[in-house]
N, C-alpha and C positions, 0 to 999 in steps of 0.2 A: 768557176766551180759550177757543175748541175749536179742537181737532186732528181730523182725519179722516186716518186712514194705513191706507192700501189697500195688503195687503202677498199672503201666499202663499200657494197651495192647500194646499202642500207641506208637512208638519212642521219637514224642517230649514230649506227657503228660510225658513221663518218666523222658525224661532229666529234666523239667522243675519242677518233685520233687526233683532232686537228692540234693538241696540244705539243704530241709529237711531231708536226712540219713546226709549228710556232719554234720550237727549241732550236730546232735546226736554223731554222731563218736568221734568231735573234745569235746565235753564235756564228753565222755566218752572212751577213746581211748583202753582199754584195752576189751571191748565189742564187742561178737561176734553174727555175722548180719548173718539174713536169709532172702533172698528179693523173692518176689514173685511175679511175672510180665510175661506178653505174649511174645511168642517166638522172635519176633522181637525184643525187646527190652532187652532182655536178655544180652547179650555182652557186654550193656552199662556195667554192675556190678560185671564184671569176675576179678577187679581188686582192688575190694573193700577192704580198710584193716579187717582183719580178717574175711573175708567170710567164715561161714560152708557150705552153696550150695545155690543153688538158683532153684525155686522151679518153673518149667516155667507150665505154664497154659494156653496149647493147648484147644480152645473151643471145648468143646461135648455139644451132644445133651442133654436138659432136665439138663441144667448146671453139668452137672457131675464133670466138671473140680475142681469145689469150695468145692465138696465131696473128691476130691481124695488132694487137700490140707489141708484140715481138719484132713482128714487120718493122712498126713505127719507131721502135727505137734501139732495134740490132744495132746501127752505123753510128753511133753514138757512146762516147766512154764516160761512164758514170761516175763522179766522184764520191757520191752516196746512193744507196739502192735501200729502199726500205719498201720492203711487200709485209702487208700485211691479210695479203689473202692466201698468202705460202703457195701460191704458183707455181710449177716447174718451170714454166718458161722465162721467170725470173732468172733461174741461175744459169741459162743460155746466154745472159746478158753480160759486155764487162763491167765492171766494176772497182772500185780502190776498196769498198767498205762497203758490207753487204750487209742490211739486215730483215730478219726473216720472223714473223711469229711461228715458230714449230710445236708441235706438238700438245699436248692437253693445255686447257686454260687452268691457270691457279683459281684458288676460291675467294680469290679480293675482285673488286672492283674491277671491271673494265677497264678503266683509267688504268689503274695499278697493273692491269695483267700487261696493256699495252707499255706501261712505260719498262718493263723489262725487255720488250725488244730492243731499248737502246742500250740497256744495263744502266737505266738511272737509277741512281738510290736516295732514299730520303723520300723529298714531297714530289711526286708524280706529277711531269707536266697538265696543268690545266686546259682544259680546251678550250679554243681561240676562237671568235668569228671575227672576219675580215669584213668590211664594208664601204662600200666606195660612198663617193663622196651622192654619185646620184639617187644610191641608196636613201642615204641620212636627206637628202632633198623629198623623194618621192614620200618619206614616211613623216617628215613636217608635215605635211599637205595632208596626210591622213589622219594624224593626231598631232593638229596644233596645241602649240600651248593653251592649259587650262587649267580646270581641276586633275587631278591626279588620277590615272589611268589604271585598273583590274584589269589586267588581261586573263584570259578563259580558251583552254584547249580540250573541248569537249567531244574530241574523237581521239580514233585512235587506229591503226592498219590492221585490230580486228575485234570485232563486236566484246569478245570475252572481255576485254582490259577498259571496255566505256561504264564507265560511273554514270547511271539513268542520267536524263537532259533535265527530270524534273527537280533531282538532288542539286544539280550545278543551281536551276534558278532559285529555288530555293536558299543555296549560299550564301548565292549572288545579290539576292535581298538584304541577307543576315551581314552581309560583310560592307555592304556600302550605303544600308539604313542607318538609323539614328543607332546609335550606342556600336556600332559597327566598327572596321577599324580603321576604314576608308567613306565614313559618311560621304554622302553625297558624288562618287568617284563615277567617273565616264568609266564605261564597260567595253574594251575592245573585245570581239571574238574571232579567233584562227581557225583554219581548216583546208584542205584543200578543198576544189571543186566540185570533186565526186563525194567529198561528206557534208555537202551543203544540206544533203535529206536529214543529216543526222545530227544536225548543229541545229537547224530551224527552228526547233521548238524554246532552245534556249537564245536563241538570236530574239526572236518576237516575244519575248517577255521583259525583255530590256526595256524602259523610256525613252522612246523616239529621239528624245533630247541629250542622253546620255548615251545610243546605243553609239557602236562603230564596229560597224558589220565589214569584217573583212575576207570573209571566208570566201574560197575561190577567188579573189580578186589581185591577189597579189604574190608575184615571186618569191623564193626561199630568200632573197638576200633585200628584197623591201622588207619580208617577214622578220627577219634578225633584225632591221634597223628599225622597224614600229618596238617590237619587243625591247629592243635597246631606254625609247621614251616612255615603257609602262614602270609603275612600279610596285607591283607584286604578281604575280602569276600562279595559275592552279591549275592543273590539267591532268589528264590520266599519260599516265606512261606510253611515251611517243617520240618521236623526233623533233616535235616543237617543244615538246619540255625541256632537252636537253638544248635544243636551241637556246631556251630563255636562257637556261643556267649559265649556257658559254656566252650569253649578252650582259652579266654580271647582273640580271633582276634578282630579286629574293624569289627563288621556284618550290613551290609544292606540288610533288610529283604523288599522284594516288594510285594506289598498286594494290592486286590481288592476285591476279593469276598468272604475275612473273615476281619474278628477286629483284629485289631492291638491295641486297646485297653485292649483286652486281650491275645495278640501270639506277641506281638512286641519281637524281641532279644531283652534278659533282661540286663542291665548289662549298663556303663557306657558309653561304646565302640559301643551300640548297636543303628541304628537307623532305620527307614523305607522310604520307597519314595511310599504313596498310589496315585493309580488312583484316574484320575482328577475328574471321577465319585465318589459319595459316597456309601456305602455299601449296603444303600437300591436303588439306583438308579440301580447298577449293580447287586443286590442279585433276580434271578425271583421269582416269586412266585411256580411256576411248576418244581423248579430246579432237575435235577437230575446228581449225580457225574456221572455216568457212562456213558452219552452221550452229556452233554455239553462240549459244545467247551469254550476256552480262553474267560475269561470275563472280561483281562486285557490291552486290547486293548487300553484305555484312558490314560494309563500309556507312555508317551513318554518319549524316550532315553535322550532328553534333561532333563527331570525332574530327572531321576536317574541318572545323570552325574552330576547334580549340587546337590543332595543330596551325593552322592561318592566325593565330592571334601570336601564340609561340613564337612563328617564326617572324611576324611582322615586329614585335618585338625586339628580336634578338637583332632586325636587320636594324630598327629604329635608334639602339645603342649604338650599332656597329658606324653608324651614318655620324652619329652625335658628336 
């Protein structure tokens, strides 16, 4: 049996289908998957059981990209076809069982909108990370055994959706000082490379002795297996939030100037702290990613300190 699941450009849209191939896998375990997704997201599936490849899809001009996967897998008969970017050059393809996201998104969850592509009903496939064994190795070595790990995702792929660096240290005091919920906790911090300018200020306020600076340093799928050994996570609405939440950490996702109605951390473990604005109050109408500033400003550290006590709580039952 092969799968062909055509899924995100995007890190989180990716993670947040991964729970749709996991279905597929676990009802079919002896089936072998070919995923097709944008370069960033690729890594997420390098660990996929029985992967034959993965088919990344650098944008060209005049969509060329969706011709040169078509290429790759015309000679090929599909036992399951799942697009979830609704491609025409999907249904060029054969297939036994085709499935396609069409038309307008419902008003749930992403999770939820995606698990209608298969016609699940009930509880929506959860999202899945896959992680190899060199993974779970490489992220020992970065966060050995110790005191208990904060992890901190203090960027985000655009200025509007970053909660100031100075609110995270601040927190970040309040949550692993005395009366905290995590005294005394090592501080991992995420990022990619290019927001090493925009982590810095919350990287060097950490305690030398406590810090673990991982920003630019490490791959999406070392990333999922550090995040696997932390145990609680805070970050602004991003793709490593939803990472954390598909690595079963307790996530607090901080949101103002997207829905959390549909990006919240999925999962039982997962919660949000939105600005005290509502999303039309803080969304402009003239917005533009590339020159607004933080639109998260209305979001105060006491609100995400008592939604971090909340949820650490509810995970600390749940563990009991």
């Amino acid at each position: 049996m092969r799968i062909l699941f055509i899924t995100s450009t995007r890190v989180g849209d990716a993670i947040l289908s991964t729970g749709l191939l996991n279905k597929l896998l676990t009802e079919n375990p002896d089936a072998r998957v070919t995923v097709a997704c944008g370069p960033a997201a690729a890594p997420l599936f390098e660990a996929v059981p029985n992967l034959e490849r993965i088919i990344v899809l650098d944008k060209m001009v005049l969509s060329l990209h969706w011709v040169g996967m078509w290429w790759r897998t015309v000679g090929q008969w599909w036992d399951v076809l799942v697009d979830l970017r609704n491609t025409p050059v999907s249904a060029l393809l054969a297939a036994s069982r085709r499935y396609r996201l069409r038309g307008s998104r419902s008003s749930g969850h992403r999770v939820e909108q995606l698990a209608q592509v298969l016609g699940v009903s009930g509880t929506p496939p959860t999202p899945h990370v896959w992680i190899s064994d060199d993974a779970r190795t490489a992220a020992s070595t970065l966060i050995p055994e110790g005191p208990p790990v904060l992890a901190i995702g203090p960027t985000a792929n655009w200025a509007a959706k970053m909660w100031r660096p100075e609110y995270f240290v601040e927190l970040i005091q309040r949550l692993t000082g005395a009366g905290g919920i995590m005294p005394g906790a090592r501080v991992a911090v995420f990022g990619r490379d290019d927001e090493r300018p925009m982590a810095l200020q919350v990287i060097e306020a950490i305690p030398e002795d406590r810090r673990i600076d991982l920003v630019g340093r490490i791959d999406l799928p070392t990333a999922a297996a550090c995040l696997a050994r932390a145990h609680f996570y805070v970050g602004n609405d991003s793709g490593l939030m939803h990472l954390a939440a598909a690595a079963e950490v307790p996530t607090l996702g901080l949101f103002g100037p997207s829905l959390e109605q549909h990006y919240a951390p999925w999962g039982p473990l997962g919660d949000v702290a939105r600005a005290e604005k509502s999303f039309d109050e803080i969304f402009p109408a003239n917005f533009d990613h590339r020159h607004t500033d933080t639109l998260m400003d209305s979001l105060s550290v006491d609100a995400v300190e008592t939604a971090a006590r909340t949820l650490w709580q509810r995970a600390t039952e749940t563990a009991a």
